[in-house]
DOZALUM-172574 format. One line per field, with one value per residue: x, y, z of N, C-alpha, C in turn. Coordinates in steps of 0.1 Angstrom, whole numbers. Atoms other than C-alpha are relative to their C-alpha. Example, Ala and Ser with C-alpha at 12.3 -4.5 7.8 and 13.67 -1.06 7.14 Angstrom:
<atoms>
n.c1 (9,-9)
n.c2 (-12,-11)
n.c3 (0,0)
ca.c1 (123,137)
ca.c2 (-45,-11)
ca.c3 (78,71)
c.c1 (9,-8)
c.c2 (12,11)
c.c3 (0,8)
</atoms>
This chain:
<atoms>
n.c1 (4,-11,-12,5,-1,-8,-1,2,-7,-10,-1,4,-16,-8,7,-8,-12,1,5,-9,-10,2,-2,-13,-6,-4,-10,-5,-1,-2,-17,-1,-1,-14,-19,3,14,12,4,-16,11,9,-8,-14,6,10,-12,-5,18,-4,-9,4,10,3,-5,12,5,-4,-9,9,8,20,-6,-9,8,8,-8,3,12,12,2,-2,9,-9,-12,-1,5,-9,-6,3,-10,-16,1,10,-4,-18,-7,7,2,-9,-6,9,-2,-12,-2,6,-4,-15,8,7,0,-3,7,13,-1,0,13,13,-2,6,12,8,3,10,9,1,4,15,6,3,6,16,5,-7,5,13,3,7,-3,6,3,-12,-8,6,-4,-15,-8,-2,-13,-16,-2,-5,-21,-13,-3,-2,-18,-9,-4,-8,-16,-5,-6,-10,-15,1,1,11,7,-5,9,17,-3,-2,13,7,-4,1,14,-4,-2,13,7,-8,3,14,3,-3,12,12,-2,-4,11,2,-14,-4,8,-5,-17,-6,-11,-13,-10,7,-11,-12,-3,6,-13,-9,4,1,-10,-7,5,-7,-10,0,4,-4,-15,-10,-10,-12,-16,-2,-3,-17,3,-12,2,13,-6,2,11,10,4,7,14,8,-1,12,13,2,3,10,9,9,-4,7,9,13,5,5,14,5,-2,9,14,1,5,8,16,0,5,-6,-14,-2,-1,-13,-4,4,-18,-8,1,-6,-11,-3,-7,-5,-12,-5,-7,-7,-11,0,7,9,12,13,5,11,11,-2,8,17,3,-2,10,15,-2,0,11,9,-11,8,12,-1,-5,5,4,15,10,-14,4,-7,-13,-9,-5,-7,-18,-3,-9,-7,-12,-6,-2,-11,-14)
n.c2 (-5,-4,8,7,-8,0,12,-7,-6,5,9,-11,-2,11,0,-11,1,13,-3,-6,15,4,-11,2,20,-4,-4,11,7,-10,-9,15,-2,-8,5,13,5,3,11,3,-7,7,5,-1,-5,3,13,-9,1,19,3,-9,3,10,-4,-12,14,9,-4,0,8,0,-1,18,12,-3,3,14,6,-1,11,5,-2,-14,-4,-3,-12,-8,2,-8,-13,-3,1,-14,-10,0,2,-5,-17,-5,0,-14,-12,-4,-5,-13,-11,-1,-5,-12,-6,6,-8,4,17,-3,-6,8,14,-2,-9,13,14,3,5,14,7,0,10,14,9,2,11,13,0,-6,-14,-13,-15,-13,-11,-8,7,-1,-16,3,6,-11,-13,0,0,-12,0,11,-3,-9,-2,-1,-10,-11,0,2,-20,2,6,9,11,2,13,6,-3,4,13,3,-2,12,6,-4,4,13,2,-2,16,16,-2,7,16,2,-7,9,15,2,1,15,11,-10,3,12,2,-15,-5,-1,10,-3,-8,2,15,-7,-7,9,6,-11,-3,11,0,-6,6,13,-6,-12,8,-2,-16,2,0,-12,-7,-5,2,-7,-15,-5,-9,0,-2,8,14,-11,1,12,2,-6,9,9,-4,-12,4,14,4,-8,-8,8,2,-17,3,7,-5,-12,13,4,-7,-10,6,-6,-10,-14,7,-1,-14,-3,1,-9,-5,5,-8,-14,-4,5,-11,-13,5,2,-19,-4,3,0,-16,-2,-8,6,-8,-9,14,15,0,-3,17,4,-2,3,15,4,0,13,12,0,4,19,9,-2,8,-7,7,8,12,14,-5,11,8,-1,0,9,2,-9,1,11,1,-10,3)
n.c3 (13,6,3,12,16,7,11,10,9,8,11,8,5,12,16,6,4,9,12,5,4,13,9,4,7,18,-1,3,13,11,-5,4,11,4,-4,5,6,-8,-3,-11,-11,-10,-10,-11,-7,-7,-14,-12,-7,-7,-19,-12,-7,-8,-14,-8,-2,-10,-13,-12,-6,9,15,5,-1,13,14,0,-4,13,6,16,6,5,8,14,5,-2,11,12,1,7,15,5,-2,-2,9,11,-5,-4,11,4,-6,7,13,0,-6,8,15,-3,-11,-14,-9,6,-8,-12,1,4,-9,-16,3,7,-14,-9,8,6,-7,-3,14,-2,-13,3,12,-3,-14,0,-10,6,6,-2,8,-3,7,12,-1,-4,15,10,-4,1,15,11,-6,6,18,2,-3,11,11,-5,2,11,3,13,-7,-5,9,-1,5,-7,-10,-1,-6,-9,-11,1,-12,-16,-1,-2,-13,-7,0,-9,-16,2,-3,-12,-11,2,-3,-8,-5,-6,-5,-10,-5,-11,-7,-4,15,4,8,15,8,-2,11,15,5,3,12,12,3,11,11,7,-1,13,12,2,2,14,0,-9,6,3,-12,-2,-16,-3,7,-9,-9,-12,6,6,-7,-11,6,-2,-13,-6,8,-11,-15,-2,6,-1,-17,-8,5,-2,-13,-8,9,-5,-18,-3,6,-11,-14,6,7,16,6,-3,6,16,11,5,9,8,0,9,9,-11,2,14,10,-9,5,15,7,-5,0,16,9,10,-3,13,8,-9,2,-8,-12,-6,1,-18,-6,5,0,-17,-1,4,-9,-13,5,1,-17,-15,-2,-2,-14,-10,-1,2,-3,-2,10,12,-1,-2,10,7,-2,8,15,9,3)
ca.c1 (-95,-63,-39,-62,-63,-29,-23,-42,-24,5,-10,-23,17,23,-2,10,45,33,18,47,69,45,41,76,81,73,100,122,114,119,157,160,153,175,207,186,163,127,121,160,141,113,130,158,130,106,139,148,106,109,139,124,92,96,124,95,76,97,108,76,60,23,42,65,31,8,30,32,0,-16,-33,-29,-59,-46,-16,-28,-50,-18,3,-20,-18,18,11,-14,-6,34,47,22,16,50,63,35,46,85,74,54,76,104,79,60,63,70,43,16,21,14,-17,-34,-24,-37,-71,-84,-75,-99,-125,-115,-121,-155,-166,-152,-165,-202,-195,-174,-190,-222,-221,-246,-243,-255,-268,-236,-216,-225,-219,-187,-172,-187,-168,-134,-140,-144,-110,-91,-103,-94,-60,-47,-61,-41,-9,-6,13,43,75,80,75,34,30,56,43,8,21,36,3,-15,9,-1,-38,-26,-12,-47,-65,-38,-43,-81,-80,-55,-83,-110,-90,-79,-110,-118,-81,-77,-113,-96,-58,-39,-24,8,20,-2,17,47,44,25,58,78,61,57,95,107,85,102,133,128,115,141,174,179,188,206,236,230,235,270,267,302,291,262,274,262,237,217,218,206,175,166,173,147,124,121,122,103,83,72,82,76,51,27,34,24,-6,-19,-12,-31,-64,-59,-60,-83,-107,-101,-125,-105,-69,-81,-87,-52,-47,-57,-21,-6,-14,-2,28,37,41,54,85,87,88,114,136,129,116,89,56,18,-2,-31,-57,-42,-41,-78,-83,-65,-90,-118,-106,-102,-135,-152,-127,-145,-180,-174,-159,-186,-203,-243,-255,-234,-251,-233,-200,-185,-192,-179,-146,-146,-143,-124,-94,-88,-87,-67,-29)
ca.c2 (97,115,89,72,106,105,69,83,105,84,59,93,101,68,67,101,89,57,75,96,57,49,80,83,43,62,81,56,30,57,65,24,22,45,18,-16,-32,-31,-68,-69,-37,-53,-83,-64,-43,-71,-98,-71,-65,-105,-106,-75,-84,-117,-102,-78,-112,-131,-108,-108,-137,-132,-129,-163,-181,-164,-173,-210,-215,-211,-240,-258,-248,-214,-217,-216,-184,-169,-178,-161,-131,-135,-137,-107,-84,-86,-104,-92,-55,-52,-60,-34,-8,-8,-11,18,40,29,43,73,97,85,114,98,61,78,97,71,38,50,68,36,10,13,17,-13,-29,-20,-29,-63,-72,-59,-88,-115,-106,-97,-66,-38,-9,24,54,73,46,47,88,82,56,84,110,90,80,116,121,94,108,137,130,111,141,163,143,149,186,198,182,148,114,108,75,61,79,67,32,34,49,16,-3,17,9,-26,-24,-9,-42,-66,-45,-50,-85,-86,-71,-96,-127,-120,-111,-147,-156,-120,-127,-157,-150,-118,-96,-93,-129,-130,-102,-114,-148,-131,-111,-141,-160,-127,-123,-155,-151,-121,-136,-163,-136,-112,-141,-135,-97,-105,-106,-74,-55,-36,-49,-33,-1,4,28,29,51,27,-4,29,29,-5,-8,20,6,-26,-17,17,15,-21,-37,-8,10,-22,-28,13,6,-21,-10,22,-4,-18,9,36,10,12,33,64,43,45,80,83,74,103,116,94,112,143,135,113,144,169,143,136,176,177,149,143,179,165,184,176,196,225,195,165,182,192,153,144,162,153,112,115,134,102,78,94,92,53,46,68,51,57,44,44,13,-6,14,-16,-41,-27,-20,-52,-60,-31,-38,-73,-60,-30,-35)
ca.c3 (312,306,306,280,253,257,248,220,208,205,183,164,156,150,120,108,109,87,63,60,54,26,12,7,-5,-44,-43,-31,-53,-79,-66,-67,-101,-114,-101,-107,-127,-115,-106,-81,-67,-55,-41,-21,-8,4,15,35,46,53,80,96,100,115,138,149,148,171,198,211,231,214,182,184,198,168,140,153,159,121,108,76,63,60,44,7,11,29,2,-25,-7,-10,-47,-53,-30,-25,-53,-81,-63,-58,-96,-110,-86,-93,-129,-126,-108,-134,-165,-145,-119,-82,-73,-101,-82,-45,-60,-80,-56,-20,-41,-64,-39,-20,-48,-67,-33,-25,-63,-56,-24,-41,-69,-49,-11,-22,-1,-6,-27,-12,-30,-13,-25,-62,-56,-46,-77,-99,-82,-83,-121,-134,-110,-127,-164,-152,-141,-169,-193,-171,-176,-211,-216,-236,-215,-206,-226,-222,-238,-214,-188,-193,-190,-158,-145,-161,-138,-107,-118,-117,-83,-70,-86,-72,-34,-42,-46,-21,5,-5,-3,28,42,55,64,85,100,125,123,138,106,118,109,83,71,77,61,31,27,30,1,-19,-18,-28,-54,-65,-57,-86,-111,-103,-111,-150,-138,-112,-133,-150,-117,-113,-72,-69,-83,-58,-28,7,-2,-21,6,33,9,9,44,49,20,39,79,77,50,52,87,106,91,90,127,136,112,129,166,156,139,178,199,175,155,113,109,124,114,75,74,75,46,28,40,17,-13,6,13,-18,-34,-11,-12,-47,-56,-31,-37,-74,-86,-99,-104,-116,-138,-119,-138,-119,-86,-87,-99,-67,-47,-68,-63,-24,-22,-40,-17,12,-2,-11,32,51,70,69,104,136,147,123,133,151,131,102,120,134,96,83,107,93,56,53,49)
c.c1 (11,6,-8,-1,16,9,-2,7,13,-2,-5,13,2,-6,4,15,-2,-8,6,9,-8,0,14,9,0,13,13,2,7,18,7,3,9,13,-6,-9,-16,-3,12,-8,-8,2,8,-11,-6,9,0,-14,2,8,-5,-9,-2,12,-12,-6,3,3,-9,-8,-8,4,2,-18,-10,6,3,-8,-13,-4,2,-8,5,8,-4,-8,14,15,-3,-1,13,2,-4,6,14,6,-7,-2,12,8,-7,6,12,-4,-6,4,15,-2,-6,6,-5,-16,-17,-3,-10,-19,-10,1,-13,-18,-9,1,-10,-16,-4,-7,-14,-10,7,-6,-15,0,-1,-10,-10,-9,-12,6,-6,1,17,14,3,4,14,10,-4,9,14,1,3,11,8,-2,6,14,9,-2,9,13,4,5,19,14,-5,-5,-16,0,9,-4,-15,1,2,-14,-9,3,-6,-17,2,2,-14,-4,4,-5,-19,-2,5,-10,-11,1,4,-8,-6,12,0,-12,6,15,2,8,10,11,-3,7,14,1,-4,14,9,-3,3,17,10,-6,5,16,2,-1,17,20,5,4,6,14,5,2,16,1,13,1,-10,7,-9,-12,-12,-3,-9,-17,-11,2,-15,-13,-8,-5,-8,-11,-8,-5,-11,-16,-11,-7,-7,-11,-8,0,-13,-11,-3,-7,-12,-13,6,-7,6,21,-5,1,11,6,-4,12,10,5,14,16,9,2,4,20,5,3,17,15,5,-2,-7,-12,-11,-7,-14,-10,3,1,-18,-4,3,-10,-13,-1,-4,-17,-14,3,-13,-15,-3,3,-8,-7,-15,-8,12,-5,5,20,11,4,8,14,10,3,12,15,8,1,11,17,7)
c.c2 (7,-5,-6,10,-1,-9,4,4,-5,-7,12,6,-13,-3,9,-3,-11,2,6,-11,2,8,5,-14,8,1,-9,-11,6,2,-19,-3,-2,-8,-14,-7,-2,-9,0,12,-2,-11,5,3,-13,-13,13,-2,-12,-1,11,-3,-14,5,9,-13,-5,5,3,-17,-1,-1,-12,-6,2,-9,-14,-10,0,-9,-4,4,15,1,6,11,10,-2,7,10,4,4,13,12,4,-3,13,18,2,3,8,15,3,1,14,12,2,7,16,6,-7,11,-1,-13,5,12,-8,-17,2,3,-11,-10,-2,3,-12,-8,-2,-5,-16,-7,3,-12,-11,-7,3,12,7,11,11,9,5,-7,5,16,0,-7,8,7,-7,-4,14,5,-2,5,14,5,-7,9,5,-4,3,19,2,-7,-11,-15,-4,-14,-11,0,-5,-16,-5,1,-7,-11,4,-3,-16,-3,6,-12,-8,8,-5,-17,-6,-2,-17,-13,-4,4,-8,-3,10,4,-7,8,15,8,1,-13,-5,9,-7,-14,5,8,-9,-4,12,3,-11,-4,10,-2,-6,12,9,-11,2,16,0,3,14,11,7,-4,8,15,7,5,-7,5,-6,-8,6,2,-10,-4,11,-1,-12,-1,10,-3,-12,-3,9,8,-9,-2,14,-6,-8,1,13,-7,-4,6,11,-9,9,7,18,-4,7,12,9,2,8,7,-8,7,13,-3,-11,12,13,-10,-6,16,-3,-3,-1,9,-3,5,-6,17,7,-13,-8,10,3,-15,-5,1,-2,-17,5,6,-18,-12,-3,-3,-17,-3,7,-3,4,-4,-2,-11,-9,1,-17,-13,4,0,-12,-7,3,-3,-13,0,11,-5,11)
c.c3 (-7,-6,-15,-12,1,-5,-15,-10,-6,-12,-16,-9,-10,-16,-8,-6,-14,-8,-12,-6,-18,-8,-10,-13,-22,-6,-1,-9,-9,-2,-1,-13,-10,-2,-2,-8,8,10,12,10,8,7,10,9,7,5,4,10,7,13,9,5,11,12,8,7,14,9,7,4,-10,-14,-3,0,-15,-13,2,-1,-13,-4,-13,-10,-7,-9,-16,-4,2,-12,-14,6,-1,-17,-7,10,10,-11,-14,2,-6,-18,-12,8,0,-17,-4,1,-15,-16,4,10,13,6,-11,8,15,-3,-8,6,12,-6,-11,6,8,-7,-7,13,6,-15,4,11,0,-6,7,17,4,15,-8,-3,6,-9,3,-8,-18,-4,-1,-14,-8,1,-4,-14,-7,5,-6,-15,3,2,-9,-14,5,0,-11,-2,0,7,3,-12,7,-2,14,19,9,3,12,7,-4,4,16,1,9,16,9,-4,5,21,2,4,11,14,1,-2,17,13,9,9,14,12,15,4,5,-12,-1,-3,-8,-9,-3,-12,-14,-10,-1,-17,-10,-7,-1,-13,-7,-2,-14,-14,-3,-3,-12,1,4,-1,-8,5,1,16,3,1,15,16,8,3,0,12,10,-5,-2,12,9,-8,13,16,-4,-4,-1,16,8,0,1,14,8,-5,8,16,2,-3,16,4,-7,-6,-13,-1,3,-4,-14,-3,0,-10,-11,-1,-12,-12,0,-3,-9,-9,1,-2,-13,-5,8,-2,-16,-9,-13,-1,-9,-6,7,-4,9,14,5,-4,12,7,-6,2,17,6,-2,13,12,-2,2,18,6,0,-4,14,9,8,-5,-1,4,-4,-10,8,5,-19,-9,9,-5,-14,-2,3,-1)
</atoms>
């Protein structure tokens, strides 16, 4: 019984640490930016994601045979998640961070994502609504009016502002859809070469988008620095952080994995003050906690009877 809490605990770190990866990814981006055009951004980040993950991929046994063994049938759902939630996420979420705050992206991504997704999988999945439910999308609506009142006050460019954070919406709808297409595919396959291929596709898709900047790059200019950032974009943040994510879904069951993700927030903007000195407004943090409040409302469960099924669902959707 020991040995098994403290298996535990490790995969308990490892979620913590890969909350701290994504959390951080704003920022980043953010500091990206700054030295490239949006679209070169999200490609370097997700080639890089690409050779890492399939090196993760391939160095294991279960890994090479997984990733060989997909059927045809597959491929063209795993391709539109390449589309929605890599290519399309990803070119909302550098454009977002390149218009707004790195610590508005990390507070309204991780806290609508997972409501858009439960409103589509009532339309598309004809799931049930619960009362609690219904409680819950109220709560994170008066959040979200209450967090872009709260961005408007006397410093800073608003209108530009308010843009990015109608990109970061965007990237909540695209992870949404993402969720609910892959619902079916992540049902059969294992996620991590699902992942992996999803990030391939997604990043030769930004590849192609991101060729008429290409040229507008100073590539000479860009220090050591910078490649240190997309080297930890990519491996940490992506790579790594997907394979902790999913090791902990293994050994814990999604339903005690997701509520990790309330860290995100957290420290999405513990490292943006820090590294970018940027700050929100006393309104938008009480929005925060008035969003993650609803979050939780919308994911608890109401019956532990149907505990394992749902997690038997819930580990094949989250990402």
């Amino acid at each position: 019984m020991k040995k098994a809490s403290n298996n535990d605990f490790i995969y308990y770190l490892l979620l913590l640490v890969t909350m701290v990866f994504w959390g951080s990814a704003f920022t980043g981006a953010k500091l990206v930016v700054g030295q490239v055009p949006p679209e070169v951004g999200a490609f370097l980040r997700f080639g890089f994601a690409a050779i890492f993950m399939f090196l993760i991929l391939m160095s294991r046994k279960t890994g090479r045979n997984d990733a060989r063994s997909i059927e045809k049938k597959y491929w063209i759902p795993i391709v539109l998640l390449g589309v929605t939630g890599v290519a399309l996420y990803n070119l909302f979420f550098f454009w977002g961070v390149s218009y707004s705050f790195a610590s508005d992206g990390s507070s309204i991504v991780p806290t609508i994502s997972p409501v858009v997704t439960t409103i589509l999988a009532i339309i598309f999945l004809k799931n049930k609504i619960t009362n609690r439910q219904i409680i819950g999308l109220v709560i994170c609506l008066v959040g979200a009016t209450f967090y872009f009142f709260g961005m408007y006050h006397p410093t800073g460019n608003a209108s530009h502002r308010l843009l990015g954070n109608v990109f970061f919406l965007a990237c909540a709808c695209c992870w949404g859809v993402y969720t609910i297409l892959g619902n079916k595919v992540l049902a059969v396959l294992k996620p991590l070469p699902v992942t992996a291929y999803a990030t391939l596709v997604g990043a030769i898709i930004l590849g192609v988008i991101s060729l008429p900047k290409l040229a507008d790059v100073s590539w000479s200019q860009l220090g050591s620095t910078f490649w240190l950032l997309q080297i930890y974009l990519g491996f940490f943040c992506t790579a790594l952080a997907n394979w902790f994510y999913y090791s902990g879904v293994k050994q814990l069951g999604a339903s005690k994995a997701s509520t990790f993700m309330y860290f995100v927030p957290i420290n999405g903007l513990w490292i943006s003050m820090v590294f970018l000195q940027e700050s929100l407004t006393s309104v938008q943090l009480i929005a925060i906690v008035i969003m993650l409040v609803g979050v939780w409302f919308v994911n608890k469960k109401k019956k532990k009877k149907n505990r394992i099924k749902e997690n038997k669902i819930n580990a094949k959707t989250v990402s």
